[in-house]
N, CA, C and O atoms as a CHARMM CRD file, in Angstrom:
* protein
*
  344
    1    1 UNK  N    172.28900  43.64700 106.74200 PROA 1      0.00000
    2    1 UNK  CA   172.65300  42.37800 107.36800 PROA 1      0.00000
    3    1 UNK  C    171.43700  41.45400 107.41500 PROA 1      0.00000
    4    1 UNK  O    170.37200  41.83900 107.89800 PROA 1      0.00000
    5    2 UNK  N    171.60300  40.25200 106.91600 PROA 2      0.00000
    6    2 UNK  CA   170.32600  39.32900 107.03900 PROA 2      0.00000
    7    2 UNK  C    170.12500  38.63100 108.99400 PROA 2      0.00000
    8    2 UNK  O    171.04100  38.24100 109.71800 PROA 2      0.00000
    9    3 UNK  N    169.23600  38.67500 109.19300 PROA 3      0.00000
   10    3 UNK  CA   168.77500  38.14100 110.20400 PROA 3      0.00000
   11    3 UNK  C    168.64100  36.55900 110.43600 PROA 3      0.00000
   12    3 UNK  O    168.65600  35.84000 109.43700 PROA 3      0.00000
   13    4 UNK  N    168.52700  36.05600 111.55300 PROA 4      0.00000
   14    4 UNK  CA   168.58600  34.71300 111.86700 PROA 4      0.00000
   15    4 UNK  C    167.23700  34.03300 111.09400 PROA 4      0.00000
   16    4 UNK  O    167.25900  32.82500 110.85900 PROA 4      0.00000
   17    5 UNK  N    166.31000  34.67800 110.79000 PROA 5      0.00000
   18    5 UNK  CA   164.90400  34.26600 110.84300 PROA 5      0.00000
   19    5 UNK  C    165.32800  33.83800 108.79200 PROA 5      0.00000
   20    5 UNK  O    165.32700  32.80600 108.12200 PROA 5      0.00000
   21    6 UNK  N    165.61200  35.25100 108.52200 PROA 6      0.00000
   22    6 UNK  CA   166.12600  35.24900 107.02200 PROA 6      0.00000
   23    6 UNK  C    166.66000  34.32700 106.30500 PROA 6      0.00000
   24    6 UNK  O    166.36700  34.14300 105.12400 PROA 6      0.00000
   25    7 UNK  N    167.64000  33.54300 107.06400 PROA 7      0.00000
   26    7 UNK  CA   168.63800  32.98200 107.13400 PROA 7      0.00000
   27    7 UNK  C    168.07300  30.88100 107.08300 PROA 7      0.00000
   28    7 UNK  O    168.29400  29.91900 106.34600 PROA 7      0.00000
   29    8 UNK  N    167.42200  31.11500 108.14800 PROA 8      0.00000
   30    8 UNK  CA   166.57500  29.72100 108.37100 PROA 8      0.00000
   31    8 UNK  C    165.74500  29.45600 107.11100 PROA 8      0.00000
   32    8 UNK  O    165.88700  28.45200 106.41300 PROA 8      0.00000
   33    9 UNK  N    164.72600  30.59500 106.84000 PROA 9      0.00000
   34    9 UNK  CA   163.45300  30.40900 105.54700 PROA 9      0.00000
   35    9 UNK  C    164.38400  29.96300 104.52700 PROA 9      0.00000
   36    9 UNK  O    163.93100  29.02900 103.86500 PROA 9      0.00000
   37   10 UNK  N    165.86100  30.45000 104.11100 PROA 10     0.00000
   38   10 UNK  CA   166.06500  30.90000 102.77700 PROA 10     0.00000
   39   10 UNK  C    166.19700  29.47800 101.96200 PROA 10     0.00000
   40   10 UNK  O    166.66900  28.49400 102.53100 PROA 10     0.00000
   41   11 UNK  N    165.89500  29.44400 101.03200 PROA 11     0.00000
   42   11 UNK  CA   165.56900  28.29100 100.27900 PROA 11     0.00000
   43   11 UNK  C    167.25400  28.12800  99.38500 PROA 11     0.00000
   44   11 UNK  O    167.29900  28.10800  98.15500 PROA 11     0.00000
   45   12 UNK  N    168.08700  28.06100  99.96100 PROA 12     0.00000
   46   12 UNK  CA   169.55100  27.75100  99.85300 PROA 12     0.00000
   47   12 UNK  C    169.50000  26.17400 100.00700 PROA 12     0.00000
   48   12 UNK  O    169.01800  25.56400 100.96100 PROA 12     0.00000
   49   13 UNK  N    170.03100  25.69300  98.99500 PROA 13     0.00000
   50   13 UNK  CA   170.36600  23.87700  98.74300 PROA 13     0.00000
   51   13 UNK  C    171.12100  23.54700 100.21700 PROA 13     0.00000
   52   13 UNK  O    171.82300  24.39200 100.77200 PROA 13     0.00000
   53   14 UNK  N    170.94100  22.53600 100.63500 PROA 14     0.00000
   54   14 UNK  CA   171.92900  22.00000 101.69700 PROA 14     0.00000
   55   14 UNK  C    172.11900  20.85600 101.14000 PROA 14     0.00000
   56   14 UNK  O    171.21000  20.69500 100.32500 PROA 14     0.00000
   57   15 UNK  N    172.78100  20.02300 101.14800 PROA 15     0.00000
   58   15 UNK  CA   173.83200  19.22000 100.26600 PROA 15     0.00000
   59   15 UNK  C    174.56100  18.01900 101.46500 PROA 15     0.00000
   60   15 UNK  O    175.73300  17.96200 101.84000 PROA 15     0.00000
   61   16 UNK  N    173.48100  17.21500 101.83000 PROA 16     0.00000
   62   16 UNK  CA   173.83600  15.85100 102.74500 PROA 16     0.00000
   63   16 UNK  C    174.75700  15.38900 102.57600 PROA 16     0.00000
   64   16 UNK  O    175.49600  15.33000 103.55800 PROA 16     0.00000
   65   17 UNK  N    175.22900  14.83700 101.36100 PROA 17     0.00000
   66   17 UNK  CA   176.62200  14.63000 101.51600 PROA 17     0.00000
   67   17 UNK  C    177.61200  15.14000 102.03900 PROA 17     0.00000
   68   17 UNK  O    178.43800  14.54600 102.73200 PROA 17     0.00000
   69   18 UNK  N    177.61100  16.48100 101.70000 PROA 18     0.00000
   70   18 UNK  CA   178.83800  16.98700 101.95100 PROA 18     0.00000
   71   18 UNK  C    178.55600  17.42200 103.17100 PROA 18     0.00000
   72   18 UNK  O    179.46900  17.60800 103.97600 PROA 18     0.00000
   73   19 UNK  N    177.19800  17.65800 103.50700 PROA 19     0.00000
   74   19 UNK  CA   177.16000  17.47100 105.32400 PROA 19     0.00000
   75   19 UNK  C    177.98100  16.49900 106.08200 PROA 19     0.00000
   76   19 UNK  O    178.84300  16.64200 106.94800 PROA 19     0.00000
   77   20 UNK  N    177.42600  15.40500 105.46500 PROA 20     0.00000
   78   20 UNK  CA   177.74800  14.20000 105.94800 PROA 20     0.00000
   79   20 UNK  C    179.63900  13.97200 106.04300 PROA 20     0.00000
   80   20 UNK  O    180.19600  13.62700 107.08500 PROA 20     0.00000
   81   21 UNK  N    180.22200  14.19200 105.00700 PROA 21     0.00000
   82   21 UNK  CA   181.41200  14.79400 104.62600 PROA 21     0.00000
   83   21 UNK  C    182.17400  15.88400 105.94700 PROA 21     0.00000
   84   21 UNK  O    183.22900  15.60000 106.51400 PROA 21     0.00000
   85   22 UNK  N    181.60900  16.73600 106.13800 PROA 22     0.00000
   86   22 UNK  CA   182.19500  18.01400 107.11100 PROA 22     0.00000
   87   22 UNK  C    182.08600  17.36300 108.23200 PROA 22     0.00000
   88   22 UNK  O    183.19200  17.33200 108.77100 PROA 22     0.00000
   89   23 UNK  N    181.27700  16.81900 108.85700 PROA 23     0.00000
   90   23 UNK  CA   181.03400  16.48400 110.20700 PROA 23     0.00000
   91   23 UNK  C    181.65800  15.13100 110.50100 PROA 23     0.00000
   92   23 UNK  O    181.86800  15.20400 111.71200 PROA 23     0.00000
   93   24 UNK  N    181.98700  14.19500 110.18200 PROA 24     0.00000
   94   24 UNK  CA   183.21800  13.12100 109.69500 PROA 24     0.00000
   95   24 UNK  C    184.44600  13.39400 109.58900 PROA 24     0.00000
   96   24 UNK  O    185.36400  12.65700 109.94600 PROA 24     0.00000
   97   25 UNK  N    184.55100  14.50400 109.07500 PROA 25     0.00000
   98   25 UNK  CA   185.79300  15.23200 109.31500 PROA 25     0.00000
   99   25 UNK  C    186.28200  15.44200 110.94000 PROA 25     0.00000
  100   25 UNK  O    187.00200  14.87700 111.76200 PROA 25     0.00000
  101   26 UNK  N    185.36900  16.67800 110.83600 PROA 26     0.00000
  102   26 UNK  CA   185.26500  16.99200 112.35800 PROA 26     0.00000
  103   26 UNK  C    184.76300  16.13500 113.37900 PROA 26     0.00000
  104   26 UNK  O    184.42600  16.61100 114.46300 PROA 26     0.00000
  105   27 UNK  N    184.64300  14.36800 113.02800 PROA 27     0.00000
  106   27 UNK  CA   184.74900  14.03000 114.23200 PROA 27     0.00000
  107   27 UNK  C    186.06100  13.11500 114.55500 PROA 27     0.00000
  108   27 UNK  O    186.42600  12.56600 115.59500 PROA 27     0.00000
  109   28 UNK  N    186.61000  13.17100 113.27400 PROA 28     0.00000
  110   28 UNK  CA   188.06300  12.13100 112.96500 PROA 28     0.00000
  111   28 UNK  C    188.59100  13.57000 113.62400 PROA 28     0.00000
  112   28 UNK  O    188.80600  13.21100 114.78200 PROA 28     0.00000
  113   29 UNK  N    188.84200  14.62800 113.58100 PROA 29     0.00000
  114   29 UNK  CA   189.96200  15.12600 114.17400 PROA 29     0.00000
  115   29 UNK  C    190.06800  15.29500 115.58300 PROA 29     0.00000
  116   29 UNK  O    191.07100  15.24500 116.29500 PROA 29     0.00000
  117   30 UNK  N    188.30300  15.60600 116.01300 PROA 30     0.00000
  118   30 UNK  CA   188.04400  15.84600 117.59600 PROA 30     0.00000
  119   30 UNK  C    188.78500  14.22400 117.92800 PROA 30     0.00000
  120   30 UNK  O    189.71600  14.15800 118.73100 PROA 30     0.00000
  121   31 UNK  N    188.33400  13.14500 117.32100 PROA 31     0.00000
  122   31 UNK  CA   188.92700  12.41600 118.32600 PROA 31     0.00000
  123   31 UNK  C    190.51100  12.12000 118.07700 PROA 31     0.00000
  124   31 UNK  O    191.11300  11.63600 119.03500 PROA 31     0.00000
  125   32 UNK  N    191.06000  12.30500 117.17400 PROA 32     0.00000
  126   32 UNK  CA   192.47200  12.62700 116.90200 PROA 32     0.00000
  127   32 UNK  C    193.48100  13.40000 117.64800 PROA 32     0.00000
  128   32 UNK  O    194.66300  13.14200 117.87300 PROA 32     0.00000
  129   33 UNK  N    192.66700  14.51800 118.01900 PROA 33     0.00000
  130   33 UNK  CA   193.18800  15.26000 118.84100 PROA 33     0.00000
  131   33 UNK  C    192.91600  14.79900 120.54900 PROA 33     0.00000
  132   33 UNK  O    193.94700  14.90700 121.21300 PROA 33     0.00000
  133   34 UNK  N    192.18000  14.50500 121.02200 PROA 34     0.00000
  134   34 UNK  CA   191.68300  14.56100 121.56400 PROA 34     0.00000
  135   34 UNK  C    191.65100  12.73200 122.47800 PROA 34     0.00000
  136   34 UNK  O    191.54100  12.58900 123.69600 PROA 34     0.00000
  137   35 UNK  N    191.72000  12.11500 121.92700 PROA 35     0.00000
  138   35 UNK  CA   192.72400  10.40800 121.94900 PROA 35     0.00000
  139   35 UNK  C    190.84200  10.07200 122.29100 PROA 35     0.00000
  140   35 UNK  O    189.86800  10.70800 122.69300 PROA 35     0.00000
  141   36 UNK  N    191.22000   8.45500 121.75500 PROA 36     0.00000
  142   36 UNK  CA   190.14400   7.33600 121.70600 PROA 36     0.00000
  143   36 UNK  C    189.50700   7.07300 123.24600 PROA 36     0.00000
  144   36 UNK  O    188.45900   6.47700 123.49500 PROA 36     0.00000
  145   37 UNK  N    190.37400   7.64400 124.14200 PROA 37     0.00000
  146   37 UNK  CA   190.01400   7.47200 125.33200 PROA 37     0.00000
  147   37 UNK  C    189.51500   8.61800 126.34900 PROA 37     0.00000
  148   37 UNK  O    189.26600   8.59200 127.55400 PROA 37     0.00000
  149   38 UNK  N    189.46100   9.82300 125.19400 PROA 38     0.00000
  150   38 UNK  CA   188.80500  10.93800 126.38900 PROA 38     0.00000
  151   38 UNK  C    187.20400  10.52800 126.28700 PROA 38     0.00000
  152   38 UNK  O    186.50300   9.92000 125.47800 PROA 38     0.00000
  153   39 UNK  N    186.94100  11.46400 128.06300 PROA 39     0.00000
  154   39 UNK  CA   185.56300  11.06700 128.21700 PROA 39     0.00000
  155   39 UNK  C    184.44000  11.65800 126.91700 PROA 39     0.00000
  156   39 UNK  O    183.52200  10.98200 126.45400 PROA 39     0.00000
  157   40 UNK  N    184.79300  13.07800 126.49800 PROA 40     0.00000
  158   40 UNK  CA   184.17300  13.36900 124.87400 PROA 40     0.00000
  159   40 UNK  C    183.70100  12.82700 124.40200 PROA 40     0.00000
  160   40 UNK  O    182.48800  12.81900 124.19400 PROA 40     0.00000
  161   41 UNK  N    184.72400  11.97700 123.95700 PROA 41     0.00000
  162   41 UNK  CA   184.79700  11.77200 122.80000 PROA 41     0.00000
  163   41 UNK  C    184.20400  10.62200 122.37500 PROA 41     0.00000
  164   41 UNK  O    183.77400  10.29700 121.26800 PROA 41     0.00000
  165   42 UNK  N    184.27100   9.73300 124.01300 PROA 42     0.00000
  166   42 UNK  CA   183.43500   8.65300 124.10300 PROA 42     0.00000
  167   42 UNK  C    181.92700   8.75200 124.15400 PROA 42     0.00000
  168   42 UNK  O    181.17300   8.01100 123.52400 PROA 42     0.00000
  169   43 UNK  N    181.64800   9.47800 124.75100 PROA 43     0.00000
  170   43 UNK  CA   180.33000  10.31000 125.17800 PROA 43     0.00000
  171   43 UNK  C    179.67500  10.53500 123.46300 PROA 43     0.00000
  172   43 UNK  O    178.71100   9.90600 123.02400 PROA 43     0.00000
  173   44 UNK  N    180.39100  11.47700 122.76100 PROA 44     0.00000
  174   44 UNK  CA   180.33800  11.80000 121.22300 PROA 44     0.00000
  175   44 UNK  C    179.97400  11.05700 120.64200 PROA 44     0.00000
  176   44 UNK  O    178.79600  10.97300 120.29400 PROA 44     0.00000
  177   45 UNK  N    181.14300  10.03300 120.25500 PROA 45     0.00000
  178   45 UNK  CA   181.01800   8.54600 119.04500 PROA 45     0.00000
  179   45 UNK  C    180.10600   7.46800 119.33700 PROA 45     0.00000
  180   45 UNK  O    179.42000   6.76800 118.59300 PROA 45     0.00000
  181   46 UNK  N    180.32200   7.50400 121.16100 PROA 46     0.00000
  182   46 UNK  CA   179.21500   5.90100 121.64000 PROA 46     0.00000
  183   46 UNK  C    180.55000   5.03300 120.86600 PROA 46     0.00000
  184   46 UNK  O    181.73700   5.11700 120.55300 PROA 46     0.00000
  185   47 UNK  N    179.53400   4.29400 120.84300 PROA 47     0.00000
  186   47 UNK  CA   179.90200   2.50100 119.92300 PROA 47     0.00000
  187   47 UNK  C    180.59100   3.37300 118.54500 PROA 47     0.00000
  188   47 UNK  O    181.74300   3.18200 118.15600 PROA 47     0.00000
  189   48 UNK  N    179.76000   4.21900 118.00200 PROA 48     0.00000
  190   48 UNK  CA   179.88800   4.02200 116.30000 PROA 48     0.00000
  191   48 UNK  C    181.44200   4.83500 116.38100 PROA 48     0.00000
  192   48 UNK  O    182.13300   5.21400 117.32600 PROA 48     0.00000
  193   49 UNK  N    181.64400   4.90000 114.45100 PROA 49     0.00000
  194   49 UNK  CA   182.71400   5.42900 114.16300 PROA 49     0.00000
  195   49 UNK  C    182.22300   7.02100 113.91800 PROA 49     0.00000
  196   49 UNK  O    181.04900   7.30700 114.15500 PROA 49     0.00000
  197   50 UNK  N    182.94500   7.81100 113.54700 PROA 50     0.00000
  198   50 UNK  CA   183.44000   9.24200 112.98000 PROA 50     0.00000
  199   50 UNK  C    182.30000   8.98900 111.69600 PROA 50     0.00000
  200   50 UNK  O    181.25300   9.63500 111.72800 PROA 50     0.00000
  201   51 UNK  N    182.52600   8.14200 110.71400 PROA 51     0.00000
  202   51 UNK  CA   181.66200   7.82600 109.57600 PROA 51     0.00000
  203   51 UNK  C    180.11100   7.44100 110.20300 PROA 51     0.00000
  204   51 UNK  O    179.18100   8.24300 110.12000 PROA 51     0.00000
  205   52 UNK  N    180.01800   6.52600 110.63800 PROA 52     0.00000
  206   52 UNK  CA   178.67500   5.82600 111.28900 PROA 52     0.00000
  207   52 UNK  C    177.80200   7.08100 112.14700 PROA 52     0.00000
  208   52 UNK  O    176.59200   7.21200 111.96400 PROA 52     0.00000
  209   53 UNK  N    178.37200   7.74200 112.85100 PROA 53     0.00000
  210   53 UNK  CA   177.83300   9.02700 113.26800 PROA 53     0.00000
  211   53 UNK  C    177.11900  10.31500 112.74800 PROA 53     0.00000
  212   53 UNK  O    176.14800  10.94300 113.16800 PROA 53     0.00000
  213   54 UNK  N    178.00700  10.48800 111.61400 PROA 54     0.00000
  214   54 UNK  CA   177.90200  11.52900 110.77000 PROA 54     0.00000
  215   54 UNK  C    176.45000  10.88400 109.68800 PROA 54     0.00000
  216   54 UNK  O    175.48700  11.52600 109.26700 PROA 54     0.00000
  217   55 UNK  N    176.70400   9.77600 109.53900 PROA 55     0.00000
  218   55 UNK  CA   175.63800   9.22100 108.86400 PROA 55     0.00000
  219   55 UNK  C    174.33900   9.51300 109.27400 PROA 55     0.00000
  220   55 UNK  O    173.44000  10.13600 108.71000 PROA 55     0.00000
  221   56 UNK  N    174.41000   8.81400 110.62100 PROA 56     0.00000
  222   56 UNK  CA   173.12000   8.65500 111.07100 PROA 56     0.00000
  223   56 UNK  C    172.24400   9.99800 111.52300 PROA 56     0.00000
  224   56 UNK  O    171.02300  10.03200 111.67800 PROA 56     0.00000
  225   57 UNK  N    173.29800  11.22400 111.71600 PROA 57     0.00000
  226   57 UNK  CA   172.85400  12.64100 112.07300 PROA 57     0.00000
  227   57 UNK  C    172.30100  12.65200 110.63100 PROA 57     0.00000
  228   57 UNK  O    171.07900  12.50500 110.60000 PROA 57     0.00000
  229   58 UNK  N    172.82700  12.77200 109.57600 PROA 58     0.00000
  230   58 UNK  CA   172.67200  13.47400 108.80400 PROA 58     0.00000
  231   58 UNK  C    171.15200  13.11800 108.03700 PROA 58     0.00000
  232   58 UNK  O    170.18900  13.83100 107.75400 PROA 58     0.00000
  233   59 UNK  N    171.46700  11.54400 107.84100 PROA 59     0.00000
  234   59 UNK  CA   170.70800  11.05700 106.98100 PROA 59     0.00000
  235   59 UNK  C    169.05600  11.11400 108.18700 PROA 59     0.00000
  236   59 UNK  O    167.92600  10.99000 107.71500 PROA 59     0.00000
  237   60 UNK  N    169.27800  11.28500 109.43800 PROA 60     0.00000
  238   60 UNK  CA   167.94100  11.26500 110.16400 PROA 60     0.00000
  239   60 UNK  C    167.39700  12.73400 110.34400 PROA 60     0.00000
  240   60 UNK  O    166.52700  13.04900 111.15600 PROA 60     0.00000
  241   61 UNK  N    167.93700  13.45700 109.60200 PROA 61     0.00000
  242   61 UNK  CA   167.29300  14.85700 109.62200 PROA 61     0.00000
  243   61 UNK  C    166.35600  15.19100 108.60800 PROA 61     0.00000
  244   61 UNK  O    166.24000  14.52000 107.58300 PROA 61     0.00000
  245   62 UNK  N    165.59900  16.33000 108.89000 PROA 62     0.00000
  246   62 UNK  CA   164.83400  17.04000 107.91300 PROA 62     0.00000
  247   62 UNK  C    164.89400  18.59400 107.82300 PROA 62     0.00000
  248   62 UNK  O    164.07100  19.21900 107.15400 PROA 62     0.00000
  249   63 UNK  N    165.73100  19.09500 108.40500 PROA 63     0.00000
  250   63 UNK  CA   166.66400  20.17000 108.31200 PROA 63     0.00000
  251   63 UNK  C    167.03800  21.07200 107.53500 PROA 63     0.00000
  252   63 UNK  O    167.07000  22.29300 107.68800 PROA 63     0.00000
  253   64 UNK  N    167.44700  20.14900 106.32400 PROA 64     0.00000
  254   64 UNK  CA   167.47800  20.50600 104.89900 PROA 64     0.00000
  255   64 UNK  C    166.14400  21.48700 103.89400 PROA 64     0.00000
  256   64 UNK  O    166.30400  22.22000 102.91800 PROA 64     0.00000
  257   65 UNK  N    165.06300  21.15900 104.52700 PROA 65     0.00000
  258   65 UNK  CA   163.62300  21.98400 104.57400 PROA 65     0.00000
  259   65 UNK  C    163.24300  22.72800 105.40800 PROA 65     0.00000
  260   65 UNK  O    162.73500  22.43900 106.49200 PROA 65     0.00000
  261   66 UNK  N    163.60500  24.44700 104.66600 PROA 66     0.00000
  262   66 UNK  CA   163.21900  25.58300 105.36900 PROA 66     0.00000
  263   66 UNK  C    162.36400  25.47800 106.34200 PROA 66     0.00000
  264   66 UNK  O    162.64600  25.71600 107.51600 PROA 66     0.00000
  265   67 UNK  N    161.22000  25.10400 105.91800 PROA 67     0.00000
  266   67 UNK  CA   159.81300  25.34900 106.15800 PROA 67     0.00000
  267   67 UNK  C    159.90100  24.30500 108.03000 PROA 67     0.00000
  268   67 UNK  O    159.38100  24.80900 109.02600 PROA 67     0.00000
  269   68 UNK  N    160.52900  23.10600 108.08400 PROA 68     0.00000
  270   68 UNK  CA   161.07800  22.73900 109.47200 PROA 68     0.00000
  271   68 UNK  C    161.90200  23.77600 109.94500 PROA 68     0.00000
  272   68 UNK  O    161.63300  24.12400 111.09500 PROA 68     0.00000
  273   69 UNK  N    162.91500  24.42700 109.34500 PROA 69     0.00000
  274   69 UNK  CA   163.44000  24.67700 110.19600 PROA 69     0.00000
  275   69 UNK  C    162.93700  26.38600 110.90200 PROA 69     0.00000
  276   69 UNK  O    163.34800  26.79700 111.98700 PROA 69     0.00000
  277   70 UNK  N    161.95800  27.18900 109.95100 PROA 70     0.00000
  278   70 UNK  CA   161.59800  27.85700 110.36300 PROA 70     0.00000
  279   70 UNK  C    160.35100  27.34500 111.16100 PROA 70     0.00000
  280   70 UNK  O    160.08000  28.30600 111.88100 PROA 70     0.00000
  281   71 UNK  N    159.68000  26.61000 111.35700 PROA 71     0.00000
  282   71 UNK  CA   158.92500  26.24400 112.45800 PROA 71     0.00000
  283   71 UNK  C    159.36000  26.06800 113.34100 PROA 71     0.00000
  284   71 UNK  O    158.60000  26.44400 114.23300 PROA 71     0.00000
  285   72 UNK  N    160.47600  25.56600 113.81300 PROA 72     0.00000
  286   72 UNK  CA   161.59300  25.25000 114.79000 PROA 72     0.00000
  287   72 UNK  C    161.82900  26.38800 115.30100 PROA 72     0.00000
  288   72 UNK  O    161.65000  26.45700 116.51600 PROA 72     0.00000
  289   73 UNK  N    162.21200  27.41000 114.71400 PROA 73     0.00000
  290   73 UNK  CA   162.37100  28.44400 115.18000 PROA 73     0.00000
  291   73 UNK  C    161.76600  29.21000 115.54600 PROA 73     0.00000
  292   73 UNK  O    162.23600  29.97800 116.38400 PROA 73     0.00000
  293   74 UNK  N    160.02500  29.40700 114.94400 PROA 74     0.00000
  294   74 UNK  CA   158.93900  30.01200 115.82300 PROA 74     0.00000
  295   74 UNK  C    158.24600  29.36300 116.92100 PROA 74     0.00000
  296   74 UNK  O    157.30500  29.81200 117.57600 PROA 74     0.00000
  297   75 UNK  N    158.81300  28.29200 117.02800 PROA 75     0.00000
  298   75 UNK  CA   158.13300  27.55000 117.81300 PROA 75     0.00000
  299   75 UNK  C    158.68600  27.33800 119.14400 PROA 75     0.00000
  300   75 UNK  O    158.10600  26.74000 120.05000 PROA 75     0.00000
  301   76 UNK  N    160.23100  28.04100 119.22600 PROA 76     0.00000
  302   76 UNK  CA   160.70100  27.92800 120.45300 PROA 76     0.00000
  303   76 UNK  C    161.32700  26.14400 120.72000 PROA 76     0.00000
  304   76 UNK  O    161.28400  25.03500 120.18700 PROA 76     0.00000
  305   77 UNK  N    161.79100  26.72900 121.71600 PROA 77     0.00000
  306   77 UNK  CA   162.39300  25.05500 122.79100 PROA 77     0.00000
  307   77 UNK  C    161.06500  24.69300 122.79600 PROA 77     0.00000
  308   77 UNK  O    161.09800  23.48000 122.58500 PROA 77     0.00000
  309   78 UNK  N    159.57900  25.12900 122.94600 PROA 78     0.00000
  310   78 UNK  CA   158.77900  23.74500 123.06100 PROA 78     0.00000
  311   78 UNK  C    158.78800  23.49900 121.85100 PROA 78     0.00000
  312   78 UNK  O    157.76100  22.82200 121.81500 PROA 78     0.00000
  313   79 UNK  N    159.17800  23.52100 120.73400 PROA 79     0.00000
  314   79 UNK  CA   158.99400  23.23300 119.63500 PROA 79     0.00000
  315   79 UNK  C    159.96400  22.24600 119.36400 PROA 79     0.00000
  316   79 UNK  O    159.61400  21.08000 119.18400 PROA 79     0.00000
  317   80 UNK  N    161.28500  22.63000 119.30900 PROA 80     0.00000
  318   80 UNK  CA   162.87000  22.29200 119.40300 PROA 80     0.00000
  319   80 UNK  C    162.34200  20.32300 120.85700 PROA 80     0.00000
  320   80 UNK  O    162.54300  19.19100 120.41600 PROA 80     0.00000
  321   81 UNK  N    161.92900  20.48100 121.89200 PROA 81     0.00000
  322   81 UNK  CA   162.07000  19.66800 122.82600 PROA 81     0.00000
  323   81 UNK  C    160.70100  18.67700 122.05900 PROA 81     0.00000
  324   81 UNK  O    160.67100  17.45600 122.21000 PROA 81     0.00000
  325   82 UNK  N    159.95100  19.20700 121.48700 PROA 82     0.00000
  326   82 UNK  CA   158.94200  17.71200 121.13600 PROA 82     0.00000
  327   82 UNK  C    159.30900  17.80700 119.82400 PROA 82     0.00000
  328   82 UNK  O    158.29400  17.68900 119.13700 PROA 82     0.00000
  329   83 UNK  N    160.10600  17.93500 119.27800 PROA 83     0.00000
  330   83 UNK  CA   161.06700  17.69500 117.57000 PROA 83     0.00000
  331   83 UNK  C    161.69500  16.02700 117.62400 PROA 83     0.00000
  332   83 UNK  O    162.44300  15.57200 118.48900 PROA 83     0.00000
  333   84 UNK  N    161.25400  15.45800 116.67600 PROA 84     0.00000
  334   84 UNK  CA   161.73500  13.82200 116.37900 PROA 84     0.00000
  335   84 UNK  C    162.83100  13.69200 115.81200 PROA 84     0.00000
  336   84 UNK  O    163.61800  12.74600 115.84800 PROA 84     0.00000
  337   85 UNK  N    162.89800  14.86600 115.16200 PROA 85     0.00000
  338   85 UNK  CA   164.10500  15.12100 113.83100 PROA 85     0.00000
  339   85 UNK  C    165.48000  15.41800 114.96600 PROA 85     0.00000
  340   85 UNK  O    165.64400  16.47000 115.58500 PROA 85     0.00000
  341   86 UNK  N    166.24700  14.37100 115.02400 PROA 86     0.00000
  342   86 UNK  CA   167.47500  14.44700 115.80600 PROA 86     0.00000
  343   86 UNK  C    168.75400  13.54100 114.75600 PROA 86     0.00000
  344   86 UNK  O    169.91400  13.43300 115.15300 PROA 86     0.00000
């Protein structure tokens, strides 16, 4: 079984688009389900859309590079809490 640590290093493509793609999804349905007016969902979207959201997560990360995200991970919540990459 590979481990969490394994898992973070591994130099596996991540693919922004289709990040960007999955999570757009999943925020058109949370609020679909879930109506334009729950507190969520408002809380979730803010101002922007399902699209505009997913964007701005995606495209403001650096995530996509092991080497962050295994620092992130040795580094603990103080690492994770002074992280820019949101």
């Amino acid at each position: 079984m590979v481990n969490v640590q394994q898992q973070l290093s591994a130099a596996a493509p991540v693919y922004k688009d289709l990040e960007e793609l999955s999570l757009t999804l999943s925020f058109t349905v949370i609020r679909r389900d879930l109506g334009t007016d729950d507190a969520f969902v408002r809380k979730m979207l803010g101002k922007d859309s399902p699209e505009q959201l997913a964007h701005k997560l995606v495209s403001g990360t650096h995530l996509e590079d092991p080497k962050v995200r295994e620092e992130l991970y040795k580094g603990g919540q103080s690492a994770i809490d002074a992280s820019t990459d949101r």
